[in-house]
C-alpha positions in Angstrom: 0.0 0.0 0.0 1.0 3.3 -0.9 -0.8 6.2 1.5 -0.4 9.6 3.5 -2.6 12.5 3.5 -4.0 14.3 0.7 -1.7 15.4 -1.6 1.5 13.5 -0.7 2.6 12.5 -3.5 0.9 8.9 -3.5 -0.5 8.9 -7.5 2.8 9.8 -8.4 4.7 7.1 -6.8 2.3 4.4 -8.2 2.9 6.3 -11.1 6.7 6.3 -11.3 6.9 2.5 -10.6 4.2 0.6 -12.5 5.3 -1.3 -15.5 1.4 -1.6 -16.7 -0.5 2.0 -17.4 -1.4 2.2 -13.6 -5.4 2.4 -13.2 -6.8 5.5 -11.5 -9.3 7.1 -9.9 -8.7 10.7 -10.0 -11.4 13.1 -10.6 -11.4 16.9 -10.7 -11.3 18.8 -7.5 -14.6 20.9 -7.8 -15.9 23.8 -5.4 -17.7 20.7 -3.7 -14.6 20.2 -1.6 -13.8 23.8 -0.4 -13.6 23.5 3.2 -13.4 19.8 2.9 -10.2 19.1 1.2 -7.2 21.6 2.6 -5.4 22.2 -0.3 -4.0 25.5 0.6 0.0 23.7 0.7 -0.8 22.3 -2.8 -2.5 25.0 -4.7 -1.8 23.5 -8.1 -3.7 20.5 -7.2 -6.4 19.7 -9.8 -7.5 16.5 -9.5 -8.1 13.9 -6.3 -8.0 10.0 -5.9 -11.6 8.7 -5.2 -10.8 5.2 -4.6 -7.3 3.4 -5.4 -4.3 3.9 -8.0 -3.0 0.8 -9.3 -0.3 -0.6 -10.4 2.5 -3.5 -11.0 5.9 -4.7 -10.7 7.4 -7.5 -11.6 10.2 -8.6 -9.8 10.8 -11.8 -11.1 8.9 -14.8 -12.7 7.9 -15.9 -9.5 7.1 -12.6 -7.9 4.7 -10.0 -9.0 4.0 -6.7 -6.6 1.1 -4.9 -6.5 0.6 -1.5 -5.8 -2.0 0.2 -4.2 -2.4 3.9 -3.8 -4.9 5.2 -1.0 -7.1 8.2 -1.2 -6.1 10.6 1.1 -9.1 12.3 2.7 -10.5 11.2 5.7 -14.0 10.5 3.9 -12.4 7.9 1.4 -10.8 5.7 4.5 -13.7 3.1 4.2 -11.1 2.1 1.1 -8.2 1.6 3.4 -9.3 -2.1 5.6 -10.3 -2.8 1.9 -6.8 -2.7 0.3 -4.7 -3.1 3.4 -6.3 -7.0 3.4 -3.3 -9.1 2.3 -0.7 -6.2 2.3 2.5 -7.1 2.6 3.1 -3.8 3.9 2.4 0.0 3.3 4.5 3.3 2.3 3.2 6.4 4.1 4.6 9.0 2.4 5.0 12.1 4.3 4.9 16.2 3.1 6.7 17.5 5.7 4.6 20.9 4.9 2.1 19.2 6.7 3.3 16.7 9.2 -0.1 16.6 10.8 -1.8 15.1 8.0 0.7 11.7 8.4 -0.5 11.3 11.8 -3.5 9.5 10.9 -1.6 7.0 8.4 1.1 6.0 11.0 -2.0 4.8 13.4 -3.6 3.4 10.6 -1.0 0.6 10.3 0.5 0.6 13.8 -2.8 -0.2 15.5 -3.4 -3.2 12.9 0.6 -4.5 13.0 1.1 -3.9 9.4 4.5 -3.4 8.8 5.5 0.4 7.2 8.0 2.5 6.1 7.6 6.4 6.8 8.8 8.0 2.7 9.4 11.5 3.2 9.1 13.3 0.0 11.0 15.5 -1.3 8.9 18.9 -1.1 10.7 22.3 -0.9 11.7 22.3 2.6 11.9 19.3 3.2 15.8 18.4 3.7 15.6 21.1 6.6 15.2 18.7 8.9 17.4 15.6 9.9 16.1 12.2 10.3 16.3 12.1 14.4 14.1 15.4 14.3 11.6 14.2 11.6 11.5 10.6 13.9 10.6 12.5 16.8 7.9 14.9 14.6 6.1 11.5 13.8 6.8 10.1 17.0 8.1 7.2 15.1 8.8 4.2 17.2 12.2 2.7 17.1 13.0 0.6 14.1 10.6 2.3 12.2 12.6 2.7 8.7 12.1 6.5 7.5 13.6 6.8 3.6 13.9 10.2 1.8 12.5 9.7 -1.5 11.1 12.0 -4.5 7.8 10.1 -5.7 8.2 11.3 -9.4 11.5 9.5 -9.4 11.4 5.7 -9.8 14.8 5.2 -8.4 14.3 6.4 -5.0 10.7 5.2 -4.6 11.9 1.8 -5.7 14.6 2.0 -2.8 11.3 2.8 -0.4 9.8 -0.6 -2.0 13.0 -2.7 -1.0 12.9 -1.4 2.7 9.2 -1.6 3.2 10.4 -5.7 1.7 12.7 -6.2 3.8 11.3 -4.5 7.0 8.1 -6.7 6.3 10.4 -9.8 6.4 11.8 -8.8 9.2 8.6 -8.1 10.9 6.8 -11.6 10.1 9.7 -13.6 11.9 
């Protein structure tokens, strides 16, 4: 799973990585969501996920990955028990903008024992900060992995993929 807040950067990643045309749900933003939807850090933002993004990875013959992009908004978190069934693990990516908004994601998967990764992405502002001081932000608990990733970049959110794998292993023994 891929999630965070609204307007973290979770489309993007699932749109960076998938080796299939990734499936989405965006839809316009429309003066429906004014006072619903902050979007006051991301004033550009046009469009919103509904339900899921999609996409795919293959990482060998024998091993396929599927991603899953949440929506971000509090009144599209019905979706989340949906796709977090089966999930080998989540991503919560993190705008550091808006550290507030990531709260809700770390509970998420700490109160069901899911194993995540914290991504924080690379927004203007965002390298301010060291690692110990974002950890303590979040309130991260120890051996939490954080990674600092740019979503648009496959590289980096790849290298968030192979932690979130090999925390998850870790965590299942």
């Amino acid at each position: 799973m891929i999630a965070g807040g609204f307007g973290v950067g979770k489309t993007t990643l699932v749109h960076a990585l998938s080796e299939i045309p990734p499936l989405s749900t965006e839809q316009n933003m429309t003066s429906l969501s004014v006072g619903i939807d902050d979007a006051e850090a991301v004033p550009d933002k046009q469009t919103t996920t509904v339900a899921m993004d999609f996409g795919r990875i293959t990482v060998d013959q024998d091993m396929i990955l599927y991603l899953f992009g949440t929506p971000g908004q509090s009144r599209f978190w019905f979706m989340w028990d949906e796709l977090a069934r089966g999930a080998v693990g989540a991503v919560v990516l993190v705008d550091l903008r808006r550290v507030d908004d990531s709260f809700a994601a770390i509970d998420y998967f700490e109160n069901r024992g899911v194993p995540f990764v914290v991504g924080v992405n690379g927004f203007p502002h965002a390298d301010e900060f060291d690692d110990e001081t974002v950890r303590d932000a979040l309130v991260l608990k120890p051996g939490c992995p954080l990674v600092r990733l740019d979503a648009r970049e496959p590289g980096s959110s790849l290298r968030a993929l192979i932690v979130l794998a090999e925390h998850a292993l870790q965590h299942s023994r």
